[in-house]
C-alpha positions, 0 to 999 in steps of 0.5 A, spaced: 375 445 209 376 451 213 368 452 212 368 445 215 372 447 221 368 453 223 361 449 223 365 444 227 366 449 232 360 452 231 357 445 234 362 444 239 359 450 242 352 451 241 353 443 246 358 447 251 352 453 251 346 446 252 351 444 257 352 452 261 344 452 262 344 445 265 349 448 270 346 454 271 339 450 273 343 445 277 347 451 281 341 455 282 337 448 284 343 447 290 343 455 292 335 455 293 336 448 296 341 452 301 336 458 302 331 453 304 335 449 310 338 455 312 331 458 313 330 452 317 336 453 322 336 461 322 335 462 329 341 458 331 346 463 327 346 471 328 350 474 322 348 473 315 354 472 312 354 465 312 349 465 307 353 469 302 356 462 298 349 461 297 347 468 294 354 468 291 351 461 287 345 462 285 347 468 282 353 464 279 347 459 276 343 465 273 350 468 269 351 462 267 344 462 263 346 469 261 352 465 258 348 460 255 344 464 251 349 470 249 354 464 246 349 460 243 346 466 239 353 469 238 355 463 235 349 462 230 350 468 228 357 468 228 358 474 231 365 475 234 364 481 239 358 476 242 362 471 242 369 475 245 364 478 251 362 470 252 369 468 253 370 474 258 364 472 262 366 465 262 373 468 265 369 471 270 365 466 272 370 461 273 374 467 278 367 467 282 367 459 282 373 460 285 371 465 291 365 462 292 370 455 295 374 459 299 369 463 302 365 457 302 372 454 306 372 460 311 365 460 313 364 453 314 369 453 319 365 458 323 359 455 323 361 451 330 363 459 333 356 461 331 352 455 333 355 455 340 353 463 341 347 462 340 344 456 341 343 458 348 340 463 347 334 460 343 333 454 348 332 460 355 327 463 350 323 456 348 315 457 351 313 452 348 308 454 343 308 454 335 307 462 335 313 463 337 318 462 332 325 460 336 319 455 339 319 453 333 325 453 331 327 448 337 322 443 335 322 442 328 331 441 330 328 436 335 324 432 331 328 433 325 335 431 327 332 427 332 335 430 339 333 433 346 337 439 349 343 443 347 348 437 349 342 431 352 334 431 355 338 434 361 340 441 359 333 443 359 333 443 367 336 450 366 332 453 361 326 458 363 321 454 361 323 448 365 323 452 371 317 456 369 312 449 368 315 445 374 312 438 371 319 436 369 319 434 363 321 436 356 317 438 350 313 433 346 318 434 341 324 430 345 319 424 344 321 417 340 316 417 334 315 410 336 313 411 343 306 411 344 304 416 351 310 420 351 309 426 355 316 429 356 316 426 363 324 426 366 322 420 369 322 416 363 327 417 359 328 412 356 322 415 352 325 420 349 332 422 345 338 418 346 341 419 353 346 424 356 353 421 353 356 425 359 355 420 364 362 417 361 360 410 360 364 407 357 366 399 354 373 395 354 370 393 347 371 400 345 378 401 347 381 394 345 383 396 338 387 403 339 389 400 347 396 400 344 396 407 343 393 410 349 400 411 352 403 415 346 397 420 346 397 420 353 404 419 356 403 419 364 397 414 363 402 407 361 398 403 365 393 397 361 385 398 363 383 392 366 376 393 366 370 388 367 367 386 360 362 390 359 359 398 359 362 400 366 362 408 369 369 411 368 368 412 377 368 404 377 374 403 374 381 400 377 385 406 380 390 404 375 385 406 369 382 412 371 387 416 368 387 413 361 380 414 360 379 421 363 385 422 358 382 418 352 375 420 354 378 428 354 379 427 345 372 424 344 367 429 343 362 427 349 355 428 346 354 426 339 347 426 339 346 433 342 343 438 338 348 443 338 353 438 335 347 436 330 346 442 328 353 444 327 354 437 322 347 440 318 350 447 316 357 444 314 354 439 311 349 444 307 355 448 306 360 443 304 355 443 297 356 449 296 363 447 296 363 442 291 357 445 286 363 451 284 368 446 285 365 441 280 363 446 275 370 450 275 373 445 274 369 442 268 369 449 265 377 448 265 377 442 262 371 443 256 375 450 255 381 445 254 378 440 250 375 445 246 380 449 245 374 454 244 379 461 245 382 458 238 375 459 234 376 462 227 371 466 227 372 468 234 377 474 233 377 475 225 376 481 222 
């Protein structure tokens, strides 16, 4: 009977040592896959820390591997100092899962600070040619997120280049792939990625639904829009809605189409993977050592 309950766990263990490998390939796939994105907007972000989930992950996946293969070689061999330094290892991946959440929460949070200082910088260094690697940068962002300009098309009036080519237009990259002939030309907007959002055109549709919340966000604005049906610009609006729309329009992000605002969305999406590979495969590690109760093996501690 008691041969039967060690063979038994013996079993139990070589699956969970199989089932270790296909996270560490997984975690290690998630952690390149974060490298590879974050190569392509590495110019929009100055500190390295923000990759260090990443770093952290794939070292995570590598351990793991190591821990597959020291607990299914111990287990075969039934080998209890094996075995006892593959309960330990465990432990310490999982408190590394663990950190890897939290600094994945903490650095997530500072991708917009580290965006918006920087992205300035990278447009004003733009000249147009793929040598170049902000250049570059700018328009493999452009064509990928399919944006022009920091916030819209407009921005770039007040880059370098744009006052050095003086042909006002924008580069190729802002161009709608199914436009044939684009040049980048400002007086064909409509020819390139969507336009400004700062115009504040706004849609009485769009205010319809949450019309009866506007005086409780905005206390001082109690007065119903009586706006013509239609998009309207907010300036011709009946005075008494001017200042529910500039109070509503104050809490709804003006460019959601810039490339800053993308960009941002793009990062934290990457480090959102990150977030939930360790999460995921902490808490499976939880509920399998759980499950299995593999700290209660009979041969794990016997001397």
């Amino acid at each position: 009977m008691g041969q039967c309950g060690i063979t038994s766990s013996k079993t139990v263990l070589v699956f969970l040592n199989l089932i270790f490998w296909a996270a560490a390939g997984i975690l290690c796939y998630v952690g390149a896959y974060v490298f590879i994105t974050y190569d392509d907007y590495d110019h929009f972000f100055e500190d390295v820390y923000t990759l260090i989930p990443a770093v952290i992950i794939i070292a995570v996946g590598t351990l793991l591997f190591i821990i597959g293969l020291i607990g299914c070689c111990a287990t075969i061999r039934e080998s209890r100092c094996g075995l006892a330094t593959f309960v330990v290892i465990l432990m310490l991946v999982f408190v590394t899962e663990v950190v890897v959440v939290v600094l994945g929460y903490i650095y997530r949070a500072k991708v917009e600070d580290e965006v918006d200082r920087s992205i300035q910088k990278v447009y004003n260094e733009y000249n147009g040619t793929n040598t170049d690697a902000p250049s570059r940068a700018i328009d493999y962002v452009q064509r990928q997120l399919h944006c022009c300009g920091i916030h819209d098309y407009s921005d770039w009036k007040n880059t370098r280049w744009f006052k050095e080519s003086r042909n006002n237009s924008v580069p190729l990259s802002c161009c709608k792939p199914n436009v044939s002939n684009c040049t980048g030309s400002l007086t064909h907007p409509g020819d390139l990625y969507p336009e400004p959002d700062h115009k504040r055109t706004v849609s009485s549709r769009h205010f319809v639904p949450c019309a009866h919340m506007v005086p409780l966000i905005c206390p001082a604005s109690r007065a119903w829009m009586r706006a013509a049906p239609g998009p309207t610009p907010a300036s011709h609006l009946h005075p008494s809605t001017s200042s529910i729309t500039a109070c509503v329009l104050e809490l709804v992000p003006l460019s959601l189409h810039g490339c800053e605002a993308l960009v941002v969305k793009k990062l934290k999406e990457i480090m959102m993977y990150v977030i939930w590979a360790a999460l995921t495969f902490a808490a499976i590690q939880v509920k399998m050592l759980l499950q299995t109760q593999i700290l209660k093996v009979p041969y794990l501690f016997n001397c």
